[in-house]
N, C-alpha and C positions, 0 to 999 in steps of 0.2 A: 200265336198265329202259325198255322201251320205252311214252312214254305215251299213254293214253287218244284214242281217236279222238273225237272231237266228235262230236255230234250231227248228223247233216245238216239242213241249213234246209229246212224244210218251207213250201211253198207255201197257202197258204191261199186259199180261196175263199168271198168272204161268203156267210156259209147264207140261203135265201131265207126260212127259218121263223123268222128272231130267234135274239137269242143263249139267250134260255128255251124257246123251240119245244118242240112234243111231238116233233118229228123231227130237233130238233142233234144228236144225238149219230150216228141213220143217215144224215145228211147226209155228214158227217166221215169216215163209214166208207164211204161210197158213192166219196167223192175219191179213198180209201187203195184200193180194187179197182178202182177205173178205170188207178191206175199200179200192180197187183201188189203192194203193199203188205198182205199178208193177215196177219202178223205183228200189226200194231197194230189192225187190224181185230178181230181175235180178244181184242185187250188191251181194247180200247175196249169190246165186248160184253161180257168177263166180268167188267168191271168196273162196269160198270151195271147194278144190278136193277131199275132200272126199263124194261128194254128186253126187255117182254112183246110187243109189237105181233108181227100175221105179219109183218109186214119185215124185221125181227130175225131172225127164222126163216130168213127168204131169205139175208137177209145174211151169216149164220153158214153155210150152207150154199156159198155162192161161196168166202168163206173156207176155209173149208175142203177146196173140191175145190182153190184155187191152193196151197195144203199139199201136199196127196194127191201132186198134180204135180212139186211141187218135190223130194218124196223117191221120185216115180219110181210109185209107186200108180194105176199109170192107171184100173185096172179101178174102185177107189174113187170116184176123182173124177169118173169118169161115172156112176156111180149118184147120188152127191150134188147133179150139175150135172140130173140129171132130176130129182130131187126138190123142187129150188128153182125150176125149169119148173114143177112142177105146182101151185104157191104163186101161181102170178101170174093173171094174170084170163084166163081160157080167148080170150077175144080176142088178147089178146097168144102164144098158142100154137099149135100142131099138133101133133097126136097121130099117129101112126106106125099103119096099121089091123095092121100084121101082128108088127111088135114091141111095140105101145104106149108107144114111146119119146114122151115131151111134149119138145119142143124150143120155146123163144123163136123168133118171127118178126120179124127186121130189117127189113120194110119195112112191119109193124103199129105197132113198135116206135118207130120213126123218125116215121114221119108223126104221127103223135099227140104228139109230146114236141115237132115241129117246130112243129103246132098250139095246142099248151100252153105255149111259147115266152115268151109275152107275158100269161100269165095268172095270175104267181104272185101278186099282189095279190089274185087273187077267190077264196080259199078251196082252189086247185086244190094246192097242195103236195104231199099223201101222195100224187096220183094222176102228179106230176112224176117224184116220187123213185122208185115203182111204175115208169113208165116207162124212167129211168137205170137201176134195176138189172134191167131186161128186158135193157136194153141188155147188159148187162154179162155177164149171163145168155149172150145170143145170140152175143157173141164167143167166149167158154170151151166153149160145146159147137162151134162150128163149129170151133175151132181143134183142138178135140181131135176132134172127127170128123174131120178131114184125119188125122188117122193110124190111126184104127178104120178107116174106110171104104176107104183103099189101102195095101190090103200088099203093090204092086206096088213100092211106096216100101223097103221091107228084104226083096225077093226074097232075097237070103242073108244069110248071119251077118253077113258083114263091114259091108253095106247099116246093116240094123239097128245096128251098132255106130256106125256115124256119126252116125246120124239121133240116139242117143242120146244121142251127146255135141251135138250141135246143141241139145239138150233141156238138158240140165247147163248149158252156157253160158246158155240162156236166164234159165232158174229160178234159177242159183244164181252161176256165177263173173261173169255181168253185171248179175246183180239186186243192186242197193247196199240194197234192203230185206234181203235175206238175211244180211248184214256189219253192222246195224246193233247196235250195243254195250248200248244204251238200253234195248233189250228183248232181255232176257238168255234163254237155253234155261231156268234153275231159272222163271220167271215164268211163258214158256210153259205149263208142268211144271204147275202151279197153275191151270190153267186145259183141262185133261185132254191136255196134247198136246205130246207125246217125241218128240223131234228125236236121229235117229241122230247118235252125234257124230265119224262121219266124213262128215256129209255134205257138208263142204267141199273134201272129198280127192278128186280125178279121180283113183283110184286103179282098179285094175282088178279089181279084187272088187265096187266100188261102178258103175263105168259096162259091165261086162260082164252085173250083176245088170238095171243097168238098160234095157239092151237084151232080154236075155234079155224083161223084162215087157213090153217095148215091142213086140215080137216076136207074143205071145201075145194082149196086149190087139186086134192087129188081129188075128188068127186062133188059135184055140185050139190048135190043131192045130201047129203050128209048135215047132220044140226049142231047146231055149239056144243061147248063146252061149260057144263055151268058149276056154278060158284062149290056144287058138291063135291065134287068129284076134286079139287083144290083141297080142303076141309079131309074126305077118308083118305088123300095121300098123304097128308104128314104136313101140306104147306110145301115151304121151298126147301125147304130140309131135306124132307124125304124123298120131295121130287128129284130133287139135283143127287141124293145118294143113288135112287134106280138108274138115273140116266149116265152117271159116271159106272154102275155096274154093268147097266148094258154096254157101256163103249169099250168095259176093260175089256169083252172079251171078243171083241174085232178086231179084224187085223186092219193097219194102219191106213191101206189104202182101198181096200175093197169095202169099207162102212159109210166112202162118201162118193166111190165110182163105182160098185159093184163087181163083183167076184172076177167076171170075165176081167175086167183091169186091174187086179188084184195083184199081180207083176209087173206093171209098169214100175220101173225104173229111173230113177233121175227126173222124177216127173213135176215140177214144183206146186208145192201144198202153201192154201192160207197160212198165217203163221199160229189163227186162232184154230184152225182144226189140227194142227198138230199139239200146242201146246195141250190142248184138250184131252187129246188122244194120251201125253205122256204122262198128264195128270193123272188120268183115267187108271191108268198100267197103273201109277206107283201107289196109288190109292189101294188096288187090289192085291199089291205085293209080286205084280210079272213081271217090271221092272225096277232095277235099286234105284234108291232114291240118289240125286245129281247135288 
């Protein structure tokens, strides 16, 4: 019998509102969506009734579009990631005049939280954590606009099959939130939200499904993915060797914000697109092995 995997040690970070704050509990969950953790995020909200505030609202909504993503629902999680955009204080957004897409603004977002820095003694808390989940906001739509916005990225089937397994590794075989034992799928389930239960299988019904959507979410117009193009890649073998080749040679942060943010700094990454990334390097020999 194989046993029990432990718990992973969870990093804690002192909340700035006390440990009774009206805001510990979106503090906690604000940590858990900075590393991809939307799993206990979702456990943390449905298990608080007392987490009526709009931030909850917001909060529930990021969670939910990093779900959406992780079982491949692109078109979801960007209607979710607008809707918690339009939750935030119209300062902190942009509105689209000819789609009316509300997107989070990084460098509204930034300088205000950099401003607010030093202020959590005077009363400023809800307009900090406001700020953090702008932030968090503005990573998840930019990351996922990188693949709405160039469907020059899966010109053909085969294209989109990579890109899609690029996505599985991120969301799911490198995200250690997605393995965790503690928060079981039946808990989920209680809390309105059904996890396919092959979602761990890079199986090719599951990463050709998810190309096929990846495909469409950047242009509607575009047709599946079918079982061939699976077959002259090699399977998941080959698949996952091109997609770890294409990643070695991106740099860490411009392959999931694009070049323009390419220097952001100190800016916090899922834990599965980093680990991904680090795999990726030592696989290819640009970085030692740890």
């Amino acid at each position: 019998m194989i046993p029990p995997i432990p718990p992973r040690p969870r990093a804690e970070v002192a909340s700035p509102y006390g440990p009774d704050g009206p805001f510990r509990n979106l503090h906690r969950c604000a940590q858990r969506l900075e590393t991809g953790d939307w799993r206990e995020v979702l456990v943390l909200l449905g298990a608080d009734g007392t987490s009526t505030h709009g931030l909850a609202a917001l909060t529930r909504l990021l969670a939910l579009s990093m779900f959406q993503q992780t079982v491949g629902d692109l078109d979801r999680a960007w209607e979710n990631l607008g809707d918690a955009a339009r939750i935030l204080p119209s300062p902190l957004t942009s509105t689209d005049p000819d789609t009316g897409d509300v997107t989070a603004l990084f460098e509204s977002t930034t300088m205000l939280l950099g401003a607010r820095g030093d202020q959590q003694q005077d009363g400023h808390h809800e307009g900090r954590l406001t700020l953090t989940l702008s932030r968090i906001t503005w990573r998840e739509q930019t990351e996922l606009g990188q693949l709405r916005r160039r469907p020059h990225l899966y010109g053909s089937a085969r294209d989109a099959l990579v890109r899609a397994c690029l996505e599985f590794l991120v969301w799911v075989e490198f995200a250690p939130e997605t393995w965790r034992r503690q928060i079981s799928p039946s808990l989920l389930q209680g809390f309105g939200i059904s996890l396919p239960r092959t979602l761990h299988q890079p199986t090719r019904k599951n990463l050709c499904e998810r190309a096929s959507k990846l495909r469409r979410f950047a242009d509607p117009t575009q047709g599946g993915v079918s079982d061939s193009v699976w077959a002259d890649i090699g399977g998941y073998p080959g698949l996952k060797a091109l997609a770890l080749e294409g990643l070695s040679t991106q740099h860490a942060s411009s392959w999931r914000l694009g070049s323009r943010h390419a220097v952001v700094q100190r800016f916090p990454s899922r834990t599965g697109c980093v680990e991904a990334w680090r795999f990726a390097q030592e696989c290819s020999g640009t970085a030692p092995l740890t």
